[in-house]
N, C-alpha and C positions, 0 to 999 in steps of 0.2 A: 557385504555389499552396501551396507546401513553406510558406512563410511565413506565409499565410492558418491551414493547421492548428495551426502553431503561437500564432497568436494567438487564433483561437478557444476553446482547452481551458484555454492556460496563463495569458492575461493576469492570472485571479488570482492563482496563485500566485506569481507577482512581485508581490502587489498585495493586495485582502483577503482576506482568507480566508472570509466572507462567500459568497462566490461558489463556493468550491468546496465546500462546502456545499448551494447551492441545489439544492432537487430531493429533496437526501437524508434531511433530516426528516421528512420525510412517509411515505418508504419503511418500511412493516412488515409484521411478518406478524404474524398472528390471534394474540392477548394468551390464554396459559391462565389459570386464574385464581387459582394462586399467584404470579400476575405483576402484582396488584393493587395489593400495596403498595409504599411509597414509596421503599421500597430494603429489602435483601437483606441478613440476618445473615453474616457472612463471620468463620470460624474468626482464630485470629494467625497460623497461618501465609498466609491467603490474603490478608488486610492487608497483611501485608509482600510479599507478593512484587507484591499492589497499586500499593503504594508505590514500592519500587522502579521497577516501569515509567513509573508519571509520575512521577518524576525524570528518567528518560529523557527523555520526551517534553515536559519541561520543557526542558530546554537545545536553546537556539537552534543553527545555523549557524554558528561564526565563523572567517572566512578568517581569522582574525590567530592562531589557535591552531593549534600546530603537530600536535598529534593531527589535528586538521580537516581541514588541508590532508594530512597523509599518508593519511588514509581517501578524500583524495577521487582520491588520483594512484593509490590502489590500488583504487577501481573501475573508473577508467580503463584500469589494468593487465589488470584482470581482460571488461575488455568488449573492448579492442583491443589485445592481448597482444603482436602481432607491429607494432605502428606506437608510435613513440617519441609522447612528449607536449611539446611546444613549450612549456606555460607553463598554470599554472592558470589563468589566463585568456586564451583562446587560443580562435581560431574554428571550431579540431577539435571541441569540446565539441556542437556543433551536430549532428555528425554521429552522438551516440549520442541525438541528440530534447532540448538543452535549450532554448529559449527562444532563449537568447544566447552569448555569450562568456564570459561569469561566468556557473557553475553558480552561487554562493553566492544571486545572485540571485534564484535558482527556488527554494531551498530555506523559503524562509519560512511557503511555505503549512505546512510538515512538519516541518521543526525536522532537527536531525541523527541524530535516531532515521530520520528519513526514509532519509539516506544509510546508516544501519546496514543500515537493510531492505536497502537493496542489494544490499550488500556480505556480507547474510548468504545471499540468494539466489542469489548469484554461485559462493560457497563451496559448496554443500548440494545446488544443483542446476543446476550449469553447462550440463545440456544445453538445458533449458529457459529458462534466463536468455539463453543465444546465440540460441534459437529465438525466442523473444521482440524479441528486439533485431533480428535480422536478417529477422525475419516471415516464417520460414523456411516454417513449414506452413498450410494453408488455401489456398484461394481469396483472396487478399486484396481487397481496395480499392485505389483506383486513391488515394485519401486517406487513408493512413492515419494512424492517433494517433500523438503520439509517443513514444517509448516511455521515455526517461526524466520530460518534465511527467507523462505517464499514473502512474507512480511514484509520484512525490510525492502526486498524486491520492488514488491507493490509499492511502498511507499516514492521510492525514487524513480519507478515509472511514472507515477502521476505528476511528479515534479517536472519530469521531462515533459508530458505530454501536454501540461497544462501552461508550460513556456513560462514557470512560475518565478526562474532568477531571473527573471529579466525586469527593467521600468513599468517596459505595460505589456500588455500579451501582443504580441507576434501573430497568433493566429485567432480566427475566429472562435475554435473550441475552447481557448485561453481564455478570450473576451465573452463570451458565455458564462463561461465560468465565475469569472468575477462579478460578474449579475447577481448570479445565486449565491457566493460567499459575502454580498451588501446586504442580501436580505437572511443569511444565515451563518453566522461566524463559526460553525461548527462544519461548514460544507466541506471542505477538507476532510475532516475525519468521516464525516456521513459516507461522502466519496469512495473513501480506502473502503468502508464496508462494504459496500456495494461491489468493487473491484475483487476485491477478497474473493467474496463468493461469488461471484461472475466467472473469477480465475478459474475456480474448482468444477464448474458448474461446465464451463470449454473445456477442463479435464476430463471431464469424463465423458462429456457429450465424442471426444476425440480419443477415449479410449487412450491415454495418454500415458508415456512412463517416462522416469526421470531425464531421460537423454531429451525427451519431447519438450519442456519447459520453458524452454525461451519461445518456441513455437506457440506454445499455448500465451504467453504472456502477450506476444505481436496479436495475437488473433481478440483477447481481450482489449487490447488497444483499441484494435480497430472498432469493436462494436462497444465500447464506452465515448468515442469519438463519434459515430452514427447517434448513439443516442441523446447524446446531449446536444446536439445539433435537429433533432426532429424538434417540428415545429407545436406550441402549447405546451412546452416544458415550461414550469415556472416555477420550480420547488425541483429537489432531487427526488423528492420521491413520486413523482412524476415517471421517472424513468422507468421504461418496461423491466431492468433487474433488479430495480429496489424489490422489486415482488418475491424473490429468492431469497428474502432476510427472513428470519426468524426470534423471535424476541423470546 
């Protein structure tokens, strides 16, 4: 059945991206109505630091680069500390949730900003990143997600919802956004923390199993869009789920 979950959540992110996707356009919350127009004035400094993250999120995966492959032997490090790694492509990889034998493979829905998320999560708040992997707390499911596809997942939701390939944000949660990533060039990866464990956090709060997943991913949508939209947010950790990190 191990193999059924993983074909269910991840077949696209080996595959279009299209699909992981599906579900989550739709997902909003109630438009204020200086959210009318078509995009959002954005100071230079919040351009730039715009820019900067899609450049990020412009570079793909590539096993043939040696940055790439050292970021990925050092999530592995950081997820299974105490068991050596046989080979970046090797059938341990399975056992931290990827698809296959090649992560590289998975990474396409999310590009290597994906893997950054990781590795910036692993760093910032290890106890939650172990807790996660190892689906240490809750009631679990007898099926649960996996927890690195679920990753990549997360990373190309926020992409979407954050209207981040675009010039300038679309929406108000976008332009929000870009607020906090002016004053914090790491709010991207803070974000995915937060979303991470928000994801898990609507898992179980919804009793949730693998077929449930995309359900759960729409429902964290939604309430990372409320939150960063209440009023006195000025920092991410502001937000009522950063309280769910654990360091």
């Amino acid at each position: 059945m191990f193999a059924e979950i993983h074909t269910c959540i991840s077949e696209a992110v080996a595959g279009s991206a299209a699909w992981l996707g599906k579900g989550l356009s739709c997902v909003c919350v109630q438009r204020r109505d200086s959210d009318a127009s078509s995009s959002f004035d954005l100071t230079l400094a919040q351009e730039e630091s715009l820019q900067r993250l899609q450049k990020r999120i412009d570079v793909p995966y590539d096993s043939s680069i040696v940055q790439h492959q050292d970021a990925l032997r050092a999530l592995w490090n950081a997820a299974f500390p105490e068991e050596e790694l046989h080979g970046l492509i090797s059938e341990q990889w399975k056992e931290m949730g990827w698809q296959g034998k090649d992560p590289s493979t998975d990474f396409r829905g999310g590009g290597f900003i994906s893997l950054e998320n990781f590795l910036f999560f692993s760093r910032n708040f290890p106890k939650s990143f172990q807790d996660l992997l190892w689906k240490q707390e809750g009631d679990r499911s007898v099926w649960e997600y996996p927890f690195a596809v679920a990753g990549v997942n997360i990373t190309f939701m926020l992409i979407q919802m954050l209207d981040l390939e675009s010039v300038k944000p679309h929406t108000l949660v976008g332009a929000t956004f870009v607020k906090l990533l002016a004053e914090n060039e790491s709010a991207f990866d803070l974000l995915y923390c937060i979303a991470f464990k928000l994801m898990d956090h609507q898992w179980l709060s919804m009793r949730a199993s693998y077929m449930d997943f995309n359900t759960v991913m729409k429902s964290t949508r939604r309430q990372l869009e409320k939150e960063l939209l209440l009023e006195d947010i000025t920092q991410l950790e502001d937000l009522p789920s950063y309280k769910l990190l654990s360091r």
